[in-house]
C-alpha positions in Angstrom: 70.0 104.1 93.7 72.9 106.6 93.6 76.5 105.4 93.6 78.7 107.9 96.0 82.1 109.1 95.0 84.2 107.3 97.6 82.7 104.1 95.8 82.9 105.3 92.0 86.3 105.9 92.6 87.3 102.9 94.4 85.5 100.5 91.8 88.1 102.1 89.7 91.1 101.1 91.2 89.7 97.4 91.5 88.7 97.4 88.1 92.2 98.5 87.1 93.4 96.0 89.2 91.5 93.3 87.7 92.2 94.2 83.8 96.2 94.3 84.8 95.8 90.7 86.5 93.7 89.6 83.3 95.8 90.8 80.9 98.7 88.9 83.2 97.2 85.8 83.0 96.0 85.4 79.0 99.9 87.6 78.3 97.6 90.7 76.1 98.9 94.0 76.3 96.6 95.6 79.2 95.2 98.5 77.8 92.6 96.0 75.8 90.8 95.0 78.7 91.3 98.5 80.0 88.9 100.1 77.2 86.7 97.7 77.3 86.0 97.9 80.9 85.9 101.8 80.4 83.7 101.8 77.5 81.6 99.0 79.5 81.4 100.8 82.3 80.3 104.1 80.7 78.2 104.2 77.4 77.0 100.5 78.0 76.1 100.3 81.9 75.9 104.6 82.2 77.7 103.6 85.7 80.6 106.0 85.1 79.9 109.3 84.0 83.4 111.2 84.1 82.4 114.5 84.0 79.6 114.4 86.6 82.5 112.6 88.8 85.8 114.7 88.7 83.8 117.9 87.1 86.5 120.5 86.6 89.8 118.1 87.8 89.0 116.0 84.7 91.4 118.1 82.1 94.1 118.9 84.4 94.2 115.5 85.5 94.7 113.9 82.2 97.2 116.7 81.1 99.1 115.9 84.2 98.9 111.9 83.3 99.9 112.3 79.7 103.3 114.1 80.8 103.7 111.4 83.0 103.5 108.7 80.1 105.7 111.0 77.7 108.6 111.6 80.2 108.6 108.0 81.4 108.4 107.4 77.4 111.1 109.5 76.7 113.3 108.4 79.1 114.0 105.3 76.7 115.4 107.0 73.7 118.7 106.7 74.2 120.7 107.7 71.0 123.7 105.1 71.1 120.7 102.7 70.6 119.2 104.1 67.4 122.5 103.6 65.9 123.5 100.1 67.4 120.2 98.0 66.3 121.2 97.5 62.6 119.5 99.7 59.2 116.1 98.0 59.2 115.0 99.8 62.9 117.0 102.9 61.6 115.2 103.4 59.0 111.7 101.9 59.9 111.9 105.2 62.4 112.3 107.9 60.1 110.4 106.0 56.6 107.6 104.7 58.7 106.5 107.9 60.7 106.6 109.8 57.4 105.1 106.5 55.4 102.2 106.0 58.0 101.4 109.6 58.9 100.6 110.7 55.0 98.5 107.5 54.5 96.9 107.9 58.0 95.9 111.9 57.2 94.7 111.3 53.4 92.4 108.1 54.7 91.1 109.8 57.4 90.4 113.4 55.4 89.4 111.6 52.3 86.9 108.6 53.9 85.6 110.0 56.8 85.3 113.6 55.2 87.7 114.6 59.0 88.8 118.0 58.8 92.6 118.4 57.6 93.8 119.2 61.1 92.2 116.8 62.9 93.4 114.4 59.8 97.1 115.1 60.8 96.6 114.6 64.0 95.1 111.3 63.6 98.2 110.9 61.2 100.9 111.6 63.6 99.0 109.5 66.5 98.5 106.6 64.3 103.0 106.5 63.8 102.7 105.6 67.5 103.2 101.6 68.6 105.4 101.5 71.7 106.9 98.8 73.8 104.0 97.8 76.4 102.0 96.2 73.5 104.9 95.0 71.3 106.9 93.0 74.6 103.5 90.5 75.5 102.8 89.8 71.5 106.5 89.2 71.2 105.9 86.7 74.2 103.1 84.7 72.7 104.3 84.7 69.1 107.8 83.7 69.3 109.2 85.2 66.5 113.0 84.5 65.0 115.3 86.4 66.7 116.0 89.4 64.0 112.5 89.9 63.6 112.0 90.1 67.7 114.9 92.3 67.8 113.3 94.6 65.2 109.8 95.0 66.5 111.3 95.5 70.1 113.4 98.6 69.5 111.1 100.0 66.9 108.6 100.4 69.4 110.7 101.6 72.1 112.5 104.1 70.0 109.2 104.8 68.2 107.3 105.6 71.6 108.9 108.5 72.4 110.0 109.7 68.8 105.9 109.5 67.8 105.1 111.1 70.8 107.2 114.4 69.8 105.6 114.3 66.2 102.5 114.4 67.9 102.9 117.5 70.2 104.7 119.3 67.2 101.5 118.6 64.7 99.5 119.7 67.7 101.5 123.1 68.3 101.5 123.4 65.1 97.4 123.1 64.6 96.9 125.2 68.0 99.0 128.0 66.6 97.5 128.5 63.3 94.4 128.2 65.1 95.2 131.1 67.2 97.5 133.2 64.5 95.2 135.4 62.4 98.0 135.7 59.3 100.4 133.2 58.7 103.4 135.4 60.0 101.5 135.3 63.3 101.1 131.7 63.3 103.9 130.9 62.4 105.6 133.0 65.8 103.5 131.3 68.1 104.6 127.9 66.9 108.1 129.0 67.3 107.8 130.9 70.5 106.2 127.3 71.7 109.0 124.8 70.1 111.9 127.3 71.2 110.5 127.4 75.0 109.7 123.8 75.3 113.3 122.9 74.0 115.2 125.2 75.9 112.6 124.5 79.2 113.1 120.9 78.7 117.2 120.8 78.0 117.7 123.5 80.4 115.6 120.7 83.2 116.6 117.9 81.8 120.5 118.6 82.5 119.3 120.3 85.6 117.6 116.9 87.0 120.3 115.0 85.6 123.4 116.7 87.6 121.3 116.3 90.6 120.6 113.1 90.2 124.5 112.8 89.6 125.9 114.5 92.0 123.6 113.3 94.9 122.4 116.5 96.0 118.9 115.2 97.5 119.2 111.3 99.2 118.7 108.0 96.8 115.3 107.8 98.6 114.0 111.1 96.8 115.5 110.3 93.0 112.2 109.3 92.1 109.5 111.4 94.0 111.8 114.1 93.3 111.9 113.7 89.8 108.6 113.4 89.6 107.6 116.5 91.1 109.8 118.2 89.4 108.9 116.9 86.0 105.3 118.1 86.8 106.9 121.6 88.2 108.1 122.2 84.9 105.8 121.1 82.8 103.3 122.9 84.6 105.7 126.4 84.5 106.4 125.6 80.3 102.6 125.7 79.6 102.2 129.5 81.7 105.3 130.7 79.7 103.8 129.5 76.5 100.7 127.5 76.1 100.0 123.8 75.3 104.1 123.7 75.3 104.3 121.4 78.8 104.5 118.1 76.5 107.4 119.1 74.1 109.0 120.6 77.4 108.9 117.2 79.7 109.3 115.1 75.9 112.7 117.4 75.6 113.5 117.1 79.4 113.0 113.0 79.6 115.5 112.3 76.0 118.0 114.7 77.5 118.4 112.8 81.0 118.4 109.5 78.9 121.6 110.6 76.9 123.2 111.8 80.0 125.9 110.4 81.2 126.2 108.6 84.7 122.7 109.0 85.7 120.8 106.2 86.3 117.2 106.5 85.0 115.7 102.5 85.2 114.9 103.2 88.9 112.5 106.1 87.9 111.1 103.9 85.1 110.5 100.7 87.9 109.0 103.7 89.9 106.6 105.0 87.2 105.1 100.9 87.1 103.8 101.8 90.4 101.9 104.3 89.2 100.7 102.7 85.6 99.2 99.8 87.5 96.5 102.5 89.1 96.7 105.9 88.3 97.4 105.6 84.6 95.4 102.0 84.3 92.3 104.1 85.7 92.9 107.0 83.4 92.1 104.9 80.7 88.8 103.8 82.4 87.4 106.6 82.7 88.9 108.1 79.0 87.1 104.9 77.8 83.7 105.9 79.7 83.4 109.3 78.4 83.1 107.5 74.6 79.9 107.9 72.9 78.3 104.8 70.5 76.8 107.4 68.6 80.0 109.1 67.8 81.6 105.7 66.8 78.6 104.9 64.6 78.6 108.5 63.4 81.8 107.3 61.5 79.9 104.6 60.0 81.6 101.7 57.6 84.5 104.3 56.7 86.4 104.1 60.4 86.6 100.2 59.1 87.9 101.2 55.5 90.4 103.7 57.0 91.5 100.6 60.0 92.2 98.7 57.0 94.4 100.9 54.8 97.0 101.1 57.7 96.6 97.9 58.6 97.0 96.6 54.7 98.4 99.1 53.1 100.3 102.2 55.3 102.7 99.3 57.4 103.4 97.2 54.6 104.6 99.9 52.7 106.5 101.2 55.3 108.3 97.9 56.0 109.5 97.1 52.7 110.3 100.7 51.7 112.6 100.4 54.8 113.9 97.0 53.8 115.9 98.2 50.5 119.2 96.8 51.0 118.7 95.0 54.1 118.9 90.8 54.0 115.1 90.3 55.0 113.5 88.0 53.0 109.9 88.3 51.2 108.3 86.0 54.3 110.5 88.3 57.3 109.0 91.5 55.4 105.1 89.9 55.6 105.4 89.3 58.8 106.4 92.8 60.3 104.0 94.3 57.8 101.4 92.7 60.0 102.7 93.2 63.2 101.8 97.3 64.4 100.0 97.4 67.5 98.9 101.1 68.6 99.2 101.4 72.6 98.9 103.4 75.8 101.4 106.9 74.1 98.5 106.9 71.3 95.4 106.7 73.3 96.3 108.8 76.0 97.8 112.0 73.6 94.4 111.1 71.8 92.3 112.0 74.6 94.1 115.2 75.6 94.5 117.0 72.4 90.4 116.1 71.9 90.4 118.0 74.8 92.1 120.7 74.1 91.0 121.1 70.2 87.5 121.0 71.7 88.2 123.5 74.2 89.9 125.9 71.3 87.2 125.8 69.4 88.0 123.5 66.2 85.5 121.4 64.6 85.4 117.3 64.6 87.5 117.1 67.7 85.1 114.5 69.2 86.3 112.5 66.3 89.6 111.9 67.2 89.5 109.7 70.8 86.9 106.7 69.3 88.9 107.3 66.0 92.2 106.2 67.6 90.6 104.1 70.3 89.0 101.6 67.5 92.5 101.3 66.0 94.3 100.5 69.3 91.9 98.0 69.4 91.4 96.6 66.4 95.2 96.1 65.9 96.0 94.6 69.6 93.2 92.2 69.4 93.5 91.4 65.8 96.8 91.4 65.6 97.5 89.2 69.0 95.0 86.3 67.4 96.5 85.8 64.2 100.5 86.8 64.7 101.2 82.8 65.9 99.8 81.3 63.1 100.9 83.7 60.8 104.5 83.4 62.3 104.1 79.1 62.0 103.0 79.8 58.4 105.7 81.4 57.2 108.7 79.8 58.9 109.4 82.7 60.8 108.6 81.5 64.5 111.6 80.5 66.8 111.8 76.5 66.1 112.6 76.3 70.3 113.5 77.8 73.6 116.0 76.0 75.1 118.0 79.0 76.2 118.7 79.6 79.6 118.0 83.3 81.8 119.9 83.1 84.5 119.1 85.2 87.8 122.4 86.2 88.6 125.7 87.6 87.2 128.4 86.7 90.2 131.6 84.6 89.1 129.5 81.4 89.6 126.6 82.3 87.2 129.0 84.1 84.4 131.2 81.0 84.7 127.9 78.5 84.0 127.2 81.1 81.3 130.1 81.0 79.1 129.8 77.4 79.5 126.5 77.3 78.0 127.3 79.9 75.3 130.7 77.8 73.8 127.7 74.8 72.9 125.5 77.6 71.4 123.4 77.9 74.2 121.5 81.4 74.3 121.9 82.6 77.8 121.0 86.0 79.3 122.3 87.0 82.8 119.8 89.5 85.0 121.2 91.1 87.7 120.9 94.4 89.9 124.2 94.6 91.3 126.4 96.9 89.1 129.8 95.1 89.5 128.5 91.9 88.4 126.6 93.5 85.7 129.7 95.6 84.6 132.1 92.7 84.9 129.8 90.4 82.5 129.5 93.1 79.7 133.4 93.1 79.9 133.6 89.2 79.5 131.3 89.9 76.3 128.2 88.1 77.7 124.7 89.2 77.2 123.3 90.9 80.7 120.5 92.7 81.9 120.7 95.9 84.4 118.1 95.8 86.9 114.8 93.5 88.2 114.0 90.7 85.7 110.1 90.6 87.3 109.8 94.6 86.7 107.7 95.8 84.1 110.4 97.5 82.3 112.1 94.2 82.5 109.1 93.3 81.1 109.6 95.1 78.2 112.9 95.4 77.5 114.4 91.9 77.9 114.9 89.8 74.7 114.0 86.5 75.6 114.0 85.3 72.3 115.0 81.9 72.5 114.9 81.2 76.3 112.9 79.4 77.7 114.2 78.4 81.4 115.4 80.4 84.3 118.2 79.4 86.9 118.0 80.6 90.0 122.0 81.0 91.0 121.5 84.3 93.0 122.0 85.0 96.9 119.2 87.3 96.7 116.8 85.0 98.8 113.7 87.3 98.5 114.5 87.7 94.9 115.0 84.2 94.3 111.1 83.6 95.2 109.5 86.2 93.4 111.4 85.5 90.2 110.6 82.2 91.0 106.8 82.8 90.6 107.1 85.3 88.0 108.9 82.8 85.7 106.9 79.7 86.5 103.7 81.9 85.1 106.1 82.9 82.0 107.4 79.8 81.1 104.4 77.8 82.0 105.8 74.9 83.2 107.8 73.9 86.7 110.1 71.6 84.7 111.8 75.2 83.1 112.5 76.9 86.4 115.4 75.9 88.7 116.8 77.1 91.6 119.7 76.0 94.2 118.8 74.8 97.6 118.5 77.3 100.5 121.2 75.2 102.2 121.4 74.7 106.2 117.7 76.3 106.1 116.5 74.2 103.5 114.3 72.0 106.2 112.9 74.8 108.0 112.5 76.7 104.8 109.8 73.9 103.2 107.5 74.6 105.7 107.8 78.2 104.4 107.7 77.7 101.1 104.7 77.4 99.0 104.6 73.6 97.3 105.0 75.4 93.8 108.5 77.0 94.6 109.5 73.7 96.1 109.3 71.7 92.8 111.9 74.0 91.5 114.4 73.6 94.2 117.2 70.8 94.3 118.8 72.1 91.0 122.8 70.7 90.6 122.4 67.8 93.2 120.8 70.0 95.7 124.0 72.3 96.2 123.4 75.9 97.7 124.8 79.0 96.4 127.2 79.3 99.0 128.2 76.0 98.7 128.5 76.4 94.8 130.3 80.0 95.6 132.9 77.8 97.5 134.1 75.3 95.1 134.8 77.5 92.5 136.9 79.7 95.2 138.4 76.7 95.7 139.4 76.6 92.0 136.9 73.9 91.0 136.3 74.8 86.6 133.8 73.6 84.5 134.4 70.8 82.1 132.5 69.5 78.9 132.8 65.6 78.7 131.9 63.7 76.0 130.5 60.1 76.8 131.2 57.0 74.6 131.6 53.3 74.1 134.9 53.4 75.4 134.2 56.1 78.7 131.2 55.6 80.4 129.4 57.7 83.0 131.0 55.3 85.4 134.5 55.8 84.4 134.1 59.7 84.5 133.1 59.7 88.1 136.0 57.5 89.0 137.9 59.8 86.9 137.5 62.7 89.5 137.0 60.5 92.4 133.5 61.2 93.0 134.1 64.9 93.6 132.6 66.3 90.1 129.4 68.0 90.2 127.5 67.1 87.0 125.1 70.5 86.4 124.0 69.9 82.9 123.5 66.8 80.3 123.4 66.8 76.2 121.5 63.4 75.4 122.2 62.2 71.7 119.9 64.2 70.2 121.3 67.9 71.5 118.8 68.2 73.9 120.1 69.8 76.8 119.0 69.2 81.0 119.8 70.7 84.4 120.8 68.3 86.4 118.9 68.0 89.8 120.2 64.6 91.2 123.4 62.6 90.7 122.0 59.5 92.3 119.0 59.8 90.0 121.1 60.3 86.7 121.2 58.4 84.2 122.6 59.5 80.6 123.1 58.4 77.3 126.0 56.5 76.6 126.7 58.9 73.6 125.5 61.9 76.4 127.6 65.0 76.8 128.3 66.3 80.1 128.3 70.1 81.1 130.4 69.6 85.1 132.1 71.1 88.2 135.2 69.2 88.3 138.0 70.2 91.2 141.1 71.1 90.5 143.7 68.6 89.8 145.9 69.0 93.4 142.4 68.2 94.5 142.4 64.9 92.5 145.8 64.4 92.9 145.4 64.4 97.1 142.2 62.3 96.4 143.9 59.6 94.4 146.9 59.4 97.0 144.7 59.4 99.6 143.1 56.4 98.2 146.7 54.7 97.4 147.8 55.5 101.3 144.3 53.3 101.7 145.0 51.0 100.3 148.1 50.2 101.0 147.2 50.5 104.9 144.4 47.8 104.3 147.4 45.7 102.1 149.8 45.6 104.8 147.0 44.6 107.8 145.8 41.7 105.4 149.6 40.9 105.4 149.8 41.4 108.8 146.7 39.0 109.3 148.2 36.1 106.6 151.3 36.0 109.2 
């Protein structure tokens, strides 16, 4: 029975859907389950056949989706980063593009007998790792935190800095291809790097001083930038061919160094479009693979997998250790850890394409080539990286850190409380002011949604392993709520403040799961917590003993502290969620909201002017 269009193409979208919620749920990098449903749903089942389905629209389509992915990939290389991340990422950039491209070409020309262009290509693909894979293995492995640091911004700097060596081998291939001397050759190349740079700066600062300025409303940054993006990459290839991708590459790293232009809300806008557009471009990629031209590369694709598992990345990572203070164990473990992700399979696909398209041999080579690798290192890599990390003493002994949802006085002010006991804390917020105002207090802060994808990938939770809600952001509150509670994996490491006069109405509201989490610091609101410190309320560590019990401290402030957190004798810390229900050590340290002492001061006369009423009507009564 035929399968219509309307329902080919719709399958797609749920089946992108599905393999984004799967890979959710087991915490894989998505592209996994992605491939497999592409490659299940086309040389396996013959259900998808791509070329029958989108006929002509199939190249165009892909070239546009590839831009896509390098502009949104670009758009992360910020400079200042490169040089603020310490000399193992800077020179893991440089030393292990060069270290893994020359082993990936000579393994790929010398075992699989691959023609030397296709061979650099597969090189300059292969330097590729990138953020979306590294962020959920990161999650599940738990590394120390200089080795999470490492792996994090080498694959967001390496993203967008493989991507370019990519599209320069390939303008470099096409233009020899289509030069008939060397002189001729060698002027197409330049005539394409010279309009792509100049294209790309010239609409990079373009976008950027519109974006700036506010010329079109906030409502259009990201459509607009979009189109635009597309406009010009679509205008670089007619000027000179195959150079749209160096052109948006060029355009994306030159907004990202700008200054005063916001980019993350264009990133949070491209997720939109990577849950189903791009998701389903790699389903249907994945369907237009042939078994016979992966078994056409017999036991040498396995041979060639191998050297850069075993051989390219290791030598990469301790050529680019000399004179850094990694130790022998540190250096194994990032010599394992290289997963290949969504930059390498899509540029993979699209210059397969094109090579085809031009005419040069062993092009069909290229896409189950690099698809095998992607993976063969994601799933490989994501099953043994625990263990491996337990073995050799580099996985984080615990996460008792704190991310905290919020960065307004109250939050900062719980914060640096936290951090003077050696508490890793990280603040999220999306309100500039707070956000500004924490970075000048020296305190670790995130710009933006903490539940986004680029959140996702970008925030270091190494070492945190709780969330406090302590955020007026009421719709917020819930969905980082749920987002967390699937993170963390356990009710008992999200908390939240009480919704306060609404708090009744709101638990008929409120799914069962978010109520568990509510109640945190005795059941105070935000507002209510907001108040006290206006009042001048400060937070106060208080050490417990023999000689000053939990009893005596209360007395101490008359019953007005608010006791948020509790070291037991062991260091362990605990949010408090009821006073009337706590019960600490007698050796205990105590994290609190005490008031002022006018506050104490007007308590404890108060209670003198008490008692000396109820003195003089007993003497009144004895007479």
């Amino acid at each position: 029975m035929p399968v219509s269009t309307v329902l080919l193409l719709a399958s797609i979208g749920v089946l992108s859907l599905f393999c984004q919620w799967l890979a959710w749920r087991v915490r894989m990098p998505a592209i996994v389950f992605l491939l497999a449903a592409g490659i299940a749903c086309g040389p396996v089942l013959h259900y998808l056949k791509p070329e029958e389905v989108f006929g002509d629209l199939l190249f165009p389509m892909v070239s546009l989706a590839v831009a896509i992915i390098l502009f949104e990939g670009s758009l992360t290389l910020r400079f200042s980063e490169i040089r603020g991340h310490g000399k193992m990422v800077r020179n893991l950039i440089p030393v292990g593009a060069i270290v893994t491209g020359i082993i990936g070409t000579l393994s790929a020309h010398w075992i699989l007998a691959i023609t030397w262009e296709i061979s650099l290509l597969f090189g300059a693909i292969s330097v590729v790792t990138g953020p979306t894979v590294i962020a959920p293995l990161l999650r599940s492995v738990r590394p120390n935190a200089k080795l999470a640091n490492i792996l994090q911004w080498e694959g967001i700097i390496i993203d967008p800095v493989g991507a370019l060596l990519a599209v320069l081998v390939y303008e470099g291939i096409v233009s020899w291809g289509q030069g008939n001397v060397f002189a001729h050759s060698l002027y197409i190349f330049s005539t394409t790097l010279v309009v792509g740079t100049v294209l790309g700066a010239a609409a990079g600062y373009l976008n950027g001083q519109v974006l700036r300025k506010h010329w079109i409303p906030h409502y259009l940054h990201n459509a607009g930038t979009l189109t635009f993006m597309l406009g010009v990459y679509a205008l670089s290839n007619e000027i000179a061919h195959e150079s749209g991708l160096l052109t948006v590459t060029i355009m994306g790293i030159w907004m990202a160094n700008m200054k005063q232009v916001e980019v993350e809300s264009i990133l949070e806008f491209k997720e939109s479009l990577s849950v189903l557009l791009i998701s389903a471009l790699f389903i249907i990629l994945a369907a237009r693979i042939e078994f016979s031209a992966i078994a056409g590369l017999g036991w040498g694709l396995a041979a060639v997998l191998a050297i850069l598992m075993l051989v390219a990345r290791p030598v990469s990572i301790f050529i680019s250790a000399i004179g850094t203070t990694l130790n022998w164990r540190e250096k194994l473990f990032l010599s394992w850890i290289a997963p290949r992700g969504i930059v390498a399979a899509a540029v993979s696909a699209l210059f397969a394409f094109q090579l085809q398209s031009n005419g040069f041999a062993g092009g069909e080579t290229l896409v189950p080539l690099v698809f095998m690798l992607i993976i063969a290192t994601v799933m490989i890599q994501s099953l043994t990286a625990r263990p491996l990390a337990k073995l050799l003493g580099v996985a984080e002994p615990g996460e008792f850190g704190f991310l905290i949802l919020g960065a307004n006085p109250v939050a900062r002010m719980i914060a640096k409380a936290l951090n003077s006991h050696d508490v890793p804390v990280l603040l999220a917020d999306s309100n500039w002011d707070n956000v500004r105002q924490a970075r000048m207090e020296n305190q670790q802060v995130y710009f933006g949604n903490p539940v986004s994808e680029h959140a996702a990938n970008q925030l270091d939770l190494t070492g945190i392993g709780n969330l406090l809600v302590i955020s007026p952001y009421k719709q917020l509150n819930s969905l980082a709520t749920y987002h967390f509670l699937d993170w963390f994996g356990d009710h008992n490491s999200v908390y939240s403040l009480s919704e306060g006069d609404q708090e009744q109405k709101a638990r008929y509201q409120t799914a069962e799961k978010i109520q568990r989490t509510r109640g945190l610091f005795d059941g105070v609101s935000y507002a209510k917590l907001a108040s006290l410190v206006s009042q001048g309320y400060t937070i106060k560590t208080t050490q417990l003993s023999d000689e000053f019990s939990y009893q005596d401290f209360l007395a101490q402030h008359q019953n007005q502290a608010l006791v948020l957190f509790t070291f037991d004798s062991k260091g362990h810390i605990t949010p408090v969620k009821s006073m009337a229900a706590l019960k600490p050590d007698e050796q205990a340290k105590l994290i609190s909201l005490v008031p002022p002492k006018a506050a104490e001061e007007r308590a404890e006369s108060k209670g003198e002017e008490a008692r000396s009423v109820e003195g003089a009507a007993s003497d009144k009564g004895v007479q």
